[in-house]
PQR file with spaces between the fields and no chain letter, atoms N, CA, C, O and H, PARSE charges and radii, in Angstrom:
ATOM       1  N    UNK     1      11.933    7.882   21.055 -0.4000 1.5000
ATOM       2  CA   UNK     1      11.395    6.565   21.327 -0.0000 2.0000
ATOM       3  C    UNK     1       9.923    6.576   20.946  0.5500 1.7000
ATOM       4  O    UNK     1       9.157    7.396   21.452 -0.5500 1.4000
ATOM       5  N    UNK     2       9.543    5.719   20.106 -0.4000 1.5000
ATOM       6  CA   UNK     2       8.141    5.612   19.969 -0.0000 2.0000
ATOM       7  C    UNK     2       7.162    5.091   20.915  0.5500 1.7000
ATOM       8  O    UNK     2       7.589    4.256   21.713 -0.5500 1.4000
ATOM       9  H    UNK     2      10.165    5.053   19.696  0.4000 1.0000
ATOM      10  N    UNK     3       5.817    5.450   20.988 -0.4000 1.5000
ATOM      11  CA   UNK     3       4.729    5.133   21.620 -0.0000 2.0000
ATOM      12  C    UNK     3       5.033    3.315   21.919  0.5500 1.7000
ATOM      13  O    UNK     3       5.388    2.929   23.033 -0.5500 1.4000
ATOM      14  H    UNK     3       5.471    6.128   20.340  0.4000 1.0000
ATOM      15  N    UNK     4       4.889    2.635   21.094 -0.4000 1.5000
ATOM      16  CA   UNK     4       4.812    1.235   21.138 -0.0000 2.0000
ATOM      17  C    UNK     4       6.595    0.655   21.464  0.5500 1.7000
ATOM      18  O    UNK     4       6.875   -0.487   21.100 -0.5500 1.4000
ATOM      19  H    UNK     4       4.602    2.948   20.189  0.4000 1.0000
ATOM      20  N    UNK     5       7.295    1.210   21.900 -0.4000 1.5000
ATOM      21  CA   UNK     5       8.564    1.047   22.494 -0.0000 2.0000
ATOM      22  C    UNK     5       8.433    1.388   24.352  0.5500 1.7000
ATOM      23  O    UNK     5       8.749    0.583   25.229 -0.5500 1.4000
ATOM      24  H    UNK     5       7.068    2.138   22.195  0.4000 1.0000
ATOM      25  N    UNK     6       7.931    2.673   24.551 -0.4000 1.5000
ATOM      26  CA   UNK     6       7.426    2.820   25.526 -0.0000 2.0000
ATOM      27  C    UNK     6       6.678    1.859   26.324  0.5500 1.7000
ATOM      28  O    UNK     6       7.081    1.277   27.331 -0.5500 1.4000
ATOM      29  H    UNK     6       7.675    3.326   23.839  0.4000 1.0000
ATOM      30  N    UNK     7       5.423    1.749   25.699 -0.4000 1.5000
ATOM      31  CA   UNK     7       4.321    0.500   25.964 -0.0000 2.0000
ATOM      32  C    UNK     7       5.162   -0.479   26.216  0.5500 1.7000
ATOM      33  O    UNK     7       5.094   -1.011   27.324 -0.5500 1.4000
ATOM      34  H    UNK     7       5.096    2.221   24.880  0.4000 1.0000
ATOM      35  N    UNK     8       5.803   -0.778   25.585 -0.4000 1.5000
ATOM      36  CA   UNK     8       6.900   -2.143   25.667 -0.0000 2.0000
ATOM      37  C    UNK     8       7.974   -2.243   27.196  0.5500 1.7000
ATOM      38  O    UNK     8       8.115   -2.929   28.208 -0.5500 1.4000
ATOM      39  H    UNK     8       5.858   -0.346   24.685  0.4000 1.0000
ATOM      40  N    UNK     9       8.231   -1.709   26.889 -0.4000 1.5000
ATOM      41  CA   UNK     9       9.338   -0.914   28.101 -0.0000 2.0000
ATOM      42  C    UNK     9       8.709   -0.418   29.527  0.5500 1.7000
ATOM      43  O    UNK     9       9.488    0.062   30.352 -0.5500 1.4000
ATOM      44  H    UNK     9       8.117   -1.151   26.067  0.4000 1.0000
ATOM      45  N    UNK    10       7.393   -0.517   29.818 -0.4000 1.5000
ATOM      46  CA   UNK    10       7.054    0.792   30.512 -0.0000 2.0000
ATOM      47  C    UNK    10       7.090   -0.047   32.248  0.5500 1.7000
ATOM      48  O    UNK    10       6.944    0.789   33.140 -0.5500 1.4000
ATOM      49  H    UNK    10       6.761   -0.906   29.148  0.4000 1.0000
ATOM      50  N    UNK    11       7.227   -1.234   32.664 -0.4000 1.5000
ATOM      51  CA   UNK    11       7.531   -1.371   33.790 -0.0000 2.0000
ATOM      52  C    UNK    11       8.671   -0.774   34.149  0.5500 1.7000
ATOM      53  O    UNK    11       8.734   -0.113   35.185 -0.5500 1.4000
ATOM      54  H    UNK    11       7.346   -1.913   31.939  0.4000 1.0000
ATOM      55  N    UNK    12      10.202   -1.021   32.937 -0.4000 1.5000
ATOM      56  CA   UNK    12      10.832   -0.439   33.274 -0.0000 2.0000
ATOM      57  C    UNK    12      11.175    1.810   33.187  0.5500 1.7000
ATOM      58  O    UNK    12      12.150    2.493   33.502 -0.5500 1.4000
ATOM      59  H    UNK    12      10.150   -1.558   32.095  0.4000 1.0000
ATOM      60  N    UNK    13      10.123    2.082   32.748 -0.4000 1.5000
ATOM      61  CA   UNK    13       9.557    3.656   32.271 -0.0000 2.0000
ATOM      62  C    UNK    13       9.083    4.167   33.143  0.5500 1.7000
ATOM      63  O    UNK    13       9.069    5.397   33.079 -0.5500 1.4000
ATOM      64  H    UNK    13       9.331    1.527   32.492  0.4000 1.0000
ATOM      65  N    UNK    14       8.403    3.443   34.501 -0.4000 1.5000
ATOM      66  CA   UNK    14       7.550    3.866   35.301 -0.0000 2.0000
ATOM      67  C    UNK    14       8.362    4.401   36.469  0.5500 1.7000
ATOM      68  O    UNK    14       7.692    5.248   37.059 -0.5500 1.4000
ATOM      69  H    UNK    14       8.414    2.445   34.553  0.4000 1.0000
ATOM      70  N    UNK    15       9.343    4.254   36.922 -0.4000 1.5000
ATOM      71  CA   UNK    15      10.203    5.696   37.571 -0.0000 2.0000
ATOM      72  C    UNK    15      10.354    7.182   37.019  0.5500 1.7000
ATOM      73  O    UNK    15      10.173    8.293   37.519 -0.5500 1.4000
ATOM      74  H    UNK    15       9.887    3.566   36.443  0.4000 1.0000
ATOM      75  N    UNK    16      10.760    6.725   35.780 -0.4000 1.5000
ATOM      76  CA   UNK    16      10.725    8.106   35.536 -0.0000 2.0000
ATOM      77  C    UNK    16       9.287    8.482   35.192  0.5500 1.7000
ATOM      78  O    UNK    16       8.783    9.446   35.767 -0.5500 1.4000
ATOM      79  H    UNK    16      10.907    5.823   35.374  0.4000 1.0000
ATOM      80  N    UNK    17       8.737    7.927   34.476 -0.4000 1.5000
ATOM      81  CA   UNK    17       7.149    8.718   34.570 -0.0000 2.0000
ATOM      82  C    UNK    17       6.753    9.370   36.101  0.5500 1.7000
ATOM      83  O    UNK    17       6.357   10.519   36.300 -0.5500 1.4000
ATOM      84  H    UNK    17       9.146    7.143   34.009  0.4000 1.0000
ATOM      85  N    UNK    18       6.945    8.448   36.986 -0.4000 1.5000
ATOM      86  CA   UNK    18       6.855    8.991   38.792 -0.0000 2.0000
ATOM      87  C    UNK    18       7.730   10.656   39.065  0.5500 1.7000
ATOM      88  O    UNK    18       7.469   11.685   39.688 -0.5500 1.4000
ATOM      89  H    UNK    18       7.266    7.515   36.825  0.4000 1.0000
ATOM      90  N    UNK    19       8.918   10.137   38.154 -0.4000 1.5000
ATOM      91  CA   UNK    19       9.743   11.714   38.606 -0.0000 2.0000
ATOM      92  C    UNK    19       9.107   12.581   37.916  0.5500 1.7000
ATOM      93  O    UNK    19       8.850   13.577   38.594 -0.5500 1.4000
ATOM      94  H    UNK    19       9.130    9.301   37.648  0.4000 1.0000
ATOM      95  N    UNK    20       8.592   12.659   36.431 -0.4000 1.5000
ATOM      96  CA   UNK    20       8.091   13.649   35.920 -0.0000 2.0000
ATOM      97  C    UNK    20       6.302   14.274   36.605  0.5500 1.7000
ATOM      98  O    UNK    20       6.024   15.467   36.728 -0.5500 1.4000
ATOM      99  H    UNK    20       8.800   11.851   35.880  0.4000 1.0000
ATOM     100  N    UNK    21       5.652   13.486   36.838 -0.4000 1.5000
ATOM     101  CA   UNK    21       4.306   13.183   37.487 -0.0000 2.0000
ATOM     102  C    UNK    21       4.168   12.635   39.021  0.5500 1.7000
ATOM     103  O    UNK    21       3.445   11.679   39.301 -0.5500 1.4000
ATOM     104  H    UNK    21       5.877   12.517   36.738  0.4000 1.0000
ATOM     105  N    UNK    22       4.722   13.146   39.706 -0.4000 1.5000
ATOM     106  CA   UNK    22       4.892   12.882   40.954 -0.0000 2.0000
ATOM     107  C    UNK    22       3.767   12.333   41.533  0.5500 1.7000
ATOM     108  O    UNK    22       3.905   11.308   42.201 -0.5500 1.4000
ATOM     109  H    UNK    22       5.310   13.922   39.479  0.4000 1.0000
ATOM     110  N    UNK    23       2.791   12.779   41.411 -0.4000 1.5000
ATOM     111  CA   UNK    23       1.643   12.759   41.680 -0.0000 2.0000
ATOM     112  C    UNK    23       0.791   11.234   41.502  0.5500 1.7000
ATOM     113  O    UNK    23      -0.253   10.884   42.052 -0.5500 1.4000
ATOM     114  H    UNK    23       2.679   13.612   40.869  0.4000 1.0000
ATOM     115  N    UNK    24       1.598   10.539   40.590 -0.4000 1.5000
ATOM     116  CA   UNK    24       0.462    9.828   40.069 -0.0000 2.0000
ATOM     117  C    UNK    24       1.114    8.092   41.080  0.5500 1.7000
ATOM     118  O    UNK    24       2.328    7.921   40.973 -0.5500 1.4000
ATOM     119  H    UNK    24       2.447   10.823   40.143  0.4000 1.0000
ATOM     120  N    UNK    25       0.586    7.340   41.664 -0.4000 1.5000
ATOM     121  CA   UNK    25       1.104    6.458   42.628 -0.0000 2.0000
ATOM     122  C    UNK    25       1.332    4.924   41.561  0.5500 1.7000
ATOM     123  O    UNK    25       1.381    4.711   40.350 -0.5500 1.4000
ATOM     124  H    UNK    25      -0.400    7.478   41.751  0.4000 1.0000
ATOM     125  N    UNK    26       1.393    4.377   42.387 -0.4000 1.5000
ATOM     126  CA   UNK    26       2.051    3.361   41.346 -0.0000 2.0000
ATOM     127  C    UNK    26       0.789    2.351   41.077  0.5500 1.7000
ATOM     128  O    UNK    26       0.954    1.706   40.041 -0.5500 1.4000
ATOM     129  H    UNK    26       1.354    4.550   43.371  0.4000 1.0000
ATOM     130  N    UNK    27      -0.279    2.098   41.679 -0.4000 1.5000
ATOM     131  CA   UNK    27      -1.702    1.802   41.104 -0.0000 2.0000
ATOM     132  C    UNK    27      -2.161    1.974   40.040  0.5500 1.7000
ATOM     133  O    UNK    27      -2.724    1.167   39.300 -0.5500 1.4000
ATOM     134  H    UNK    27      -0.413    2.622   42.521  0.4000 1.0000
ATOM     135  N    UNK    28      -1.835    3.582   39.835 -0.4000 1.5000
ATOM     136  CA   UNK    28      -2.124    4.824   38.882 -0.0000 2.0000
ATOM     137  C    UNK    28      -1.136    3.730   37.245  0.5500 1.7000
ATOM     138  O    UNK    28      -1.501    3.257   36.168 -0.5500 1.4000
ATOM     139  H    UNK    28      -1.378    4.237   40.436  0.4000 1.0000
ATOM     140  N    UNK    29       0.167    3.820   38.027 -0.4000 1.5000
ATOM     141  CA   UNK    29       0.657    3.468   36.898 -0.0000 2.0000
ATOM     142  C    UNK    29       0.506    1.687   36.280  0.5500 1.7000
ATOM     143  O    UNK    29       0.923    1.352   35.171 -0.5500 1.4000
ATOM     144  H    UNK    29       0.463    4.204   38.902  0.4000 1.0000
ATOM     145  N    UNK    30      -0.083    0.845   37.139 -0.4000 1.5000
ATOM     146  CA   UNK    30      -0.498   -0.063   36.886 -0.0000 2.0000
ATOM     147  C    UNK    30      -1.418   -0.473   35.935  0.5500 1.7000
ATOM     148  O    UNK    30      -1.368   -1.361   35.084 -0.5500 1.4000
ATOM     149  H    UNK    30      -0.422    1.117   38.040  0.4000 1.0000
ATOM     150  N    UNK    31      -2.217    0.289   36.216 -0.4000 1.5000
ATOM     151  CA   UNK    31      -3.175    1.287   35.516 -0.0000 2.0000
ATOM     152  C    UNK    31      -3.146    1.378   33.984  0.5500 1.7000
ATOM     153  O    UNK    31      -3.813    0.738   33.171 -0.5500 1.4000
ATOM     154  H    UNK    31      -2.258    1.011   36.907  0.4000 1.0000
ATOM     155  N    UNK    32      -2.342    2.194   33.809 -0.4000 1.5000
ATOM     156  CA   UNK    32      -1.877    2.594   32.596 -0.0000 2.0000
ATOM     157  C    UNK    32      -1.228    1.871   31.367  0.5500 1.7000
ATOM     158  O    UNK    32      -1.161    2.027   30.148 -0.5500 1.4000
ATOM     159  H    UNK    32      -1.800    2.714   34.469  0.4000 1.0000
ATOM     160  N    UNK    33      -0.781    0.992   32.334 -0.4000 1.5000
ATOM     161  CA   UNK    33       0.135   -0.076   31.588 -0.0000 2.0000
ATOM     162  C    UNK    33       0.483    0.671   30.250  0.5500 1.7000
ATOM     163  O    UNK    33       0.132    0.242   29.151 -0.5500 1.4000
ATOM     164  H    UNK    33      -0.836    0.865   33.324  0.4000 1.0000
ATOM     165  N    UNK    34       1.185    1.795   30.431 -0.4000 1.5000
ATOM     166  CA   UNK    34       1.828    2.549   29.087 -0.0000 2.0000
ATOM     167  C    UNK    34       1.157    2.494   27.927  0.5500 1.7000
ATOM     168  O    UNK    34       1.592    2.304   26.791 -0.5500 1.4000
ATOM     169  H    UNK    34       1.470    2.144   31.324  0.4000 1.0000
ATOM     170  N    UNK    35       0.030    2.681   28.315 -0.4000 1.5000
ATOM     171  CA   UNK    35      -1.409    3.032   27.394 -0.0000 2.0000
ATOM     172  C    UNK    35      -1.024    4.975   27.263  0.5500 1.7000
ATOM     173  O    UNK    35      -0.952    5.776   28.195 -0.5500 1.4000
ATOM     174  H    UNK    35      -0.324    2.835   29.238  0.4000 1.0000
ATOM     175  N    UNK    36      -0.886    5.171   26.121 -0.4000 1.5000
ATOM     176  CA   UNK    36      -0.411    6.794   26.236 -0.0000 2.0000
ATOM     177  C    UNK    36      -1.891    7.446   26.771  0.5500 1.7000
ATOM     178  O    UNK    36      -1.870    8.161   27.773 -0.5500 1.4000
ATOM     179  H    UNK    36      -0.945    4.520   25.364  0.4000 1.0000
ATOM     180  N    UNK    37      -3.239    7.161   26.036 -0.4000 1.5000
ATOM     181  CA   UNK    37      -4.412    7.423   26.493 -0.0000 2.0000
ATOM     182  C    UNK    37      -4.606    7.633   27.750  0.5500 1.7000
ATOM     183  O    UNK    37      -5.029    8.759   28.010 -0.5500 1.4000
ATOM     184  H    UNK    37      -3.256    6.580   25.222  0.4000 1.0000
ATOM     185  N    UNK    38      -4.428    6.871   28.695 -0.4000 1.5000
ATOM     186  CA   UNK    38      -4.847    6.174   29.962 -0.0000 2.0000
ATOM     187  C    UNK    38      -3.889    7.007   30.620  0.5500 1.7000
ATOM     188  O    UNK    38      -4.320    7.633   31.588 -0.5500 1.4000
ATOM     189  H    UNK    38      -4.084    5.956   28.484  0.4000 1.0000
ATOM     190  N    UNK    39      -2.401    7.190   30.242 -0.4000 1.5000
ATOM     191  CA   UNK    39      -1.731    8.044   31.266 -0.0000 2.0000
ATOM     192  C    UNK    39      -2.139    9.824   30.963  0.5500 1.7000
ATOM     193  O    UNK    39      -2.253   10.690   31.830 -0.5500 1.4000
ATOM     194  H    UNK    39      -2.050    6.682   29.455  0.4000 1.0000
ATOM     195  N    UNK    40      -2.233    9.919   30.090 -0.4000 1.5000
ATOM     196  CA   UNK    40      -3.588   10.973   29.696 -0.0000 2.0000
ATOM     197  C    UNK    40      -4.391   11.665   30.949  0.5500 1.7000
ATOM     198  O    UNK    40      -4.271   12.642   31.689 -0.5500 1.4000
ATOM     199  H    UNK    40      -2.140    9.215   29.387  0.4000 1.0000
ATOM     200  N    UNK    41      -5.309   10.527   30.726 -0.4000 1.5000
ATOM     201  CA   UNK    41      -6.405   10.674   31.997 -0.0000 2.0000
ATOM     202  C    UNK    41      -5.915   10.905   33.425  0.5500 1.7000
ATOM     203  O    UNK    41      -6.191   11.879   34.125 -0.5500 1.4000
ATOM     204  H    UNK    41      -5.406    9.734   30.125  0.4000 1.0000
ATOM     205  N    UNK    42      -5.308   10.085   33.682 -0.4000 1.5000
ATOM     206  CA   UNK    42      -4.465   10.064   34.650 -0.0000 2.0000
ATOM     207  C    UNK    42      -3.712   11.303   35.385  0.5500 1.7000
ATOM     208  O    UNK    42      -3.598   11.484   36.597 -0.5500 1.4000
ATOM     209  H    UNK    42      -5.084    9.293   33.113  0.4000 1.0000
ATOM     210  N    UNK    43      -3.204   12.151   34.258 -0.4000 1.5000
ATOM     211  CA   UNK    43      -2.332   12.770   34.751 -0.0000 2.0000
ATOM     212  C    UNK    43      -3.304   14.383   35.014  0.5500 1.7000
ATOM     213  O    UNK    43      -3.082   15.316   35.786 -0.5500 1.4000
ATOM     214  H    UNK    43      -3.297   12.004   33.274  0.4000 1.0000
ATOM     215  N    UNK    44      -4.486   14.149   33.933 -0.4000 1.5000
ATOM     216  CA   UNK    44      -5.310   15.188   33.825 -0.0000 2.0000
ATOM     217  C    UNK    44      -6.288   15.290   35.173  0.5500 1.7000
ATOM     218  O    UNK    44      -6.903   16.302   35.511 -0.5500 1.4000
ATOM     219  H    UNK    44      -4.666   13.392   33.306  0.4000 1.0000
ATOM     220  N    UNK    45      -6.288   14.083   35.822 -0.4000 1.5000
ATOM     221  CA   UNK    45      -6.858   14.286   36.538 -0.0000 2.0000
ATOM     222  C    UNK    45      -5.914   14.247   38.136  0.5500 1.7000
ATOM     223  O    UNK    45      -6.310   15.014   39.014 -0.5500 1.4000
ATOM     224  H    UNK    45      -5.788   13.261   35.547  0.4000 1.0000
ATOM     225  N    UNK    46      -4.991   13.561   38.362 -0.4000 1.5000
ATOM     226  CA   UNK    46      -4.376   13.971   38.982 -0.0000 2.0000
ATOM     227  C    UNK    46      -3.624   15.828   39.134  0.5500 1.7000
ATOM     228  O    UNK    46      -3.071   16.251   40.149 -0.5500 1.4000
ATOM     229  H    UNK    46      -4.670   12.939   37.648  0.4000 1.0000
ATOM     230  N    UNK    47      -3.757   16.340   38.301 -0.4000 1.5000
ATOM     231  CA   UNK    47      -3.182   17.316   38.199 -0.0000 2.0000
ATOM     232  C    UNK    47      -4.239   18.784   37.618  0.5500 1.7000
ATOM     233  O    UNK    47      -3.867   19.899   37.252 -0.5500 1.4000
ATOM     234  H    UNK    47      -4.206   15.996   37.476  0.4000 1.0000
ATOM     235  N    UNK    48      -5.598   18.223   37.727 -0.4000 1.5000
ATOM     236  CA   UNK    48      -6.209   19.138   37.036 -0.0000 2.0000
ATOM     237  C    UNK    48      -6.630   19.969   35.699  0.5500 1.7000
ATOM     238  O    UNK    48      -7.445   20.858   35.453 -0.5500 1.4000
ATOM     239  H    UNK    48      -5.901   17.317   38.024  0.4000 1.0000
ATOM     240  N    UNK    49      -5.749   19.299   35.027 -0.4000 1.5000
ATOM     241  CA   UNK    49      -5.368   20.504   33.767 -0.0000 2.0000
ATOM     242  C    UNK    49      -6.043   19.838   32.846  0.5500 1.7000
ATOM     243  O    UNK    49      -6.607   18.780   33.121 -0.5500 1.4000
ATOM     244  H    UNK    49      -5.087   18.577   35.227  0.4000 1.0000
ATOM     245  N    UNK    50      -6.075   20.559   31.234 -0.4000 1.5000
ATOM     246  CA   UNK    50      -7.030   19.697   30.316 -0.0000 2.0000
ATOM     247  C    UNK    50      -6.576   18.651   29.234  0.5500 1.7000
ATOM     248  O    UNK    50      -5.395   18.428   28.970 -0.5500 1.4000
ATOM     249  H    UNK    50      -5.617   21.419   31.010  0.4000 1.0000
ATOM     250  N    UNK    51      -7.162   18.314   28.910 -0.4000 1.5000
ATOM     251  CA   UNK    51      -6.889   16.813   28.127 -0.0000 2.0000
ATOM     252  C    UNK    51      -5.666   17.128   27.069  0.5500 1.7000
ATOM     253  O    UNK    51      -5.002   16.178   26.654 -0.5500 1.4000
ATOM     254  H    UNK    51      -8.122   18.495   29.125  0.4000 1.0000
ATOM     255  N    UNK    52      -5.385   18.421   26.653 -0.4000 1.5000
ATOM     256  CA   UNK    52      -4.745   19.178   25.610 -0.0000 2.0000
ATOM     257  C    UNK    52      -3.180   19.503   26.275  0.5500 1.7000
ATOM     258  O    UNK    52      -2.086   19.224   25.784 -0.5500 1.4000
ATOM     259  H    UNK    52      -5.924   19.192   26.990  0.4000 1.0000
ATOM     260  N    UNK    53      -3.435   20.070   27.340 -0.4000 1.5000
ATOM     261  CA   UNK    53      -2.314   20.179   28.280 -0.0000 2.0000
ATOM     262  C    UNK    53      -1.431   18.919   28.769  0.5500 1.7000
ATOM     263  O    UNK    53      -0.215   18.854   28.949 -0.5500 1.4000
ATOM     264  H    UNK    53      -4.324   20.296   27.739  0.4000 1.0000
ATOM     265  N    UNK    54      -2.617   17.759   28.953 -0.4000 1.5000
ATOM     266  CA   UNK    54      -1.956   16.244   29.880 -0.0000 2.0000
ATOM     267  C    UNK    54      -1.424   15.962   28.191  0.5500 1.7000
ATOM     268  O    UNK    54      -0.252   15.784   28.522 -0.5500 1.4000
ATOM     269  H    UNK    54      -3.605   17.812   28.807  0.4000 1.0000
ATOM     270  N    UNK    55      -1.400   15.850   27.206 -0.4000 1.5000
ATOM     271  CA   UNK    55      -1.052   15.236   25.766 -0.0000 2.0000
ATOM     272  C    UNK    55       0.031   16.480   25.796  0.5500 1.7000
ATOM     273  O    UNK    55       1.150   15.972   25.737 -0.5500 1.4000
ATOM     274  H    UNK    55      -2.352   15.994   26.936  0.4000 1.0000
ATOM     275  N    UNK    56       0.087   17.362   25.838 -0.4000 1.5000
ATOM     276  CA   UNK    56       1.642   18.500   25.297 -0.0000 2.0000
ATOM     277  C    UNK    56       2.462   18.032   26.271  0.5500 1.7000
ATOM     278  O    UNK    56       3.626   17.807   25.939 -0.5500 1.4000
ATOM     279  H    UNK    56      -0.823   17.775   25.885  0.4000 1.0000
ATOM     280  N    UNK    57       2.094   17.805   27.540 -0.4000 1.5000
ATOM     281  CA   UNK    57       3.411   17.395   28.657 -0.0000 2.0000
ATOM     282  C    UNK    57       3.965   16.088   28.044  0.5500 1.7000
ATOM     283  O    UNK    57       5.169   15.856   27.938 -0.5500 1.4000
ATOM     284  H    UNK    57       1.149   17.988   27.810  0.4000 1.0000
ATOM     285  N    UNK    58       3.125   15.381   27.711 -0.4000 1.5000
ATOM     286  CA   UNK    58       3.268   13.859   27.433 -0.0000 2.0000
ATOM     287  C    UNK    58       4.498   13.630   26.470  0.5500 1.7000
ATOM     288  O    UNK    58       5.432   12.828   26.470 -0.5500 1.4000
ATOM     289  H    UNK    58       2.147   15.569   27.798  0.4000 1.0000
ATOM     290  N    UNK    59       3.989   14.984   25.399 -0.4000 1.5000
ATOM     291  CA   UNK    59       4.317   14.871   24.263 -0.0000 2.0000
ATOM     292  C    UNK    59       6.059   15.405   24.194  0.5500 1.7000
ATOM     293  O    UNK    59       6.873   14.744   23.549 -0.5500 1.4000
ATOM     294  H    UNK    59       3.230   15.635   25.399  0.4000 1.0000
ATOM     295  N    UNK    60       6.386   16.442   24.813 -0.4000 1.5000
ATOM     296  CA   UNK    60       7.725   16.628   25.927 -0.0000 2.0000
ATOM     297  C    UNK    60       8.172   16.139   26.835  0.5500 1.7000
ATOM     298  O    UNK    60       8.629   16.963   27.626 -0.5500 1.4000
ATOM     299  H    UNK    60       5.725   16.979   25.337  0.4000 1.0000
ATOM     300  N    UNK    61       8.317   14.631   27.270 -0.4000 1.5000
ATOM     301  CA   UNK    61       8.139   14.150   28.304 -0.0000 2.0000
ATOM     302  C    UNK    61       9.103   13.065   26.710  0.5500 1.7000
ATOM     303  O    UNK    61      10.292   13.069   26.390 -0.5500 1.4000
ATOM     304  H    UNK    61       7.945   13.962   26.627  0.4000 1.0000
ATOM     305  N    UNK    62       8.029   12.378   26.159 -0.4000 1.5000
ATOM     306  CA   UNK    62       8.646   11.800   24.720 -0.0000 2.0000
ATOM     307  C    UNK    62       9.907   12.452   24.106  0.5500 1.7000
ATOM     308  O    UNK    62      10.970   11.856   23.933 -0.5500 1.4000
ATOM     309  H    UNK    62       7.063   12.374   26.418  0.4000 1.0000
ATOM     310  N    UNK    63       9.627   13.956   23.747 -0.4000 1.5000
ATOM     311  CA   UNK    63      10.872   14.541   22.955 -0.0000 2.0000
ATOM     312  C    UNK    63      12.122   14.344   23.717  0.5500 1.7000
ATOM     313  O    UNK    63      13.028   13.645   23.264 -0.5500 1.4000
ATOM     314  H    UNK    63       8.763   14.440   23.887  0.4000 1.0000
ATOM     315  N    UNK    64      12.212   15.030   25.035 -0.4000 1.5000
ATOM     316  CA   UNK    64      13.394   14.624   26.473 -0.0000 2.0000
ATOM     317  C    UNK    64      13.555   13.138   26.712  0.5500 1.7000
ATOM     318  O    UNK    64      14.300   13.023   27.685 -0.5500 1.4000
ATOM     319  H    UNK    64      11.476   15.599   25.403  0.4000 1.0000
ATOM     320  N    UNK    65      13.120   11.720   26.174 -0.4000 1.5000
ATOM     321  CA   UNK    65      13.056   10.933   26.153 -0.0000 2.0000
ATOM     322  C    UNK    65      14.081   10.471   24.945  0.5500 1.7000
ATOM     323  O    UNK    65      15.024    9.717   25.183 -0.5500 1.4000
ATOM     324  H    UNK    65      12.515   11.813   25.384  0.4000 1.0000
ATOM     325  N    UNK    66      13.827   10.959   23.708 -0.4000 1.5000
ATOM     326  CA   UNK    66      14.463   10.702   23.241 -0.0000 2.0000
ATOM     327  C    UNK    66      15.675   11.495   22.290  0.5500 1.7000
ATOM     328  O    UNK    66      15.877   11.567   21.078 -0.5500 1.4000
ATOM     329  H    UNK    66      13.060   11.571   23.514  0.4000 1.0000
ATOM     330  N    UNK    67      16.378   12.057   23.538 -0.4000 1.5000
ATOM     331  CA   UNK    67      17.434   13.089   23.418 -0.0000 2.0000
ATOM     332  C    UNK    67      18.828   11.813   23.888  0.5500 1.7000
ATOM     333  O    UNK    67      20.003   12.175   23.942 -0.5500 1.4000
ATOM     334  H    UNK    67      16.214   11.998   24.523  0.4000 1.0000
């Protein structure tokens, strides 16, 4: 599924983004409005890790997406 399908989709995306990112509340994902950037930040900072790390999860998160 592409980036701009996502974006499109992402009220209905935002459960599972919650199951994968537990962490991040639904403000968070308001937020984001399936801005790939923005959930980025988000997750980097919810979770600590670096900007390189929040984009590889993201980026597997996409591939398992579109299996």
């Amino acid at each position: 599924m592409s980036w701009d399908k996502i974006e499109g989709n992402w009220k209905q995306l935002k459960g599972n983004v919650k199951e994968q990112w537990g962490k991040l509340t639904d403000d968070h994902l308001d937020v984001i409005e399936g801005k790939r950037d923005q959930l980025a930040g988000k997750i980097q900072e919810a979770y600590g890790i670096t900007t390189a790390k929040a984009g590889a999860e993201i980026s597997e998160w996409e591939k398992n997406r579109n299996k």
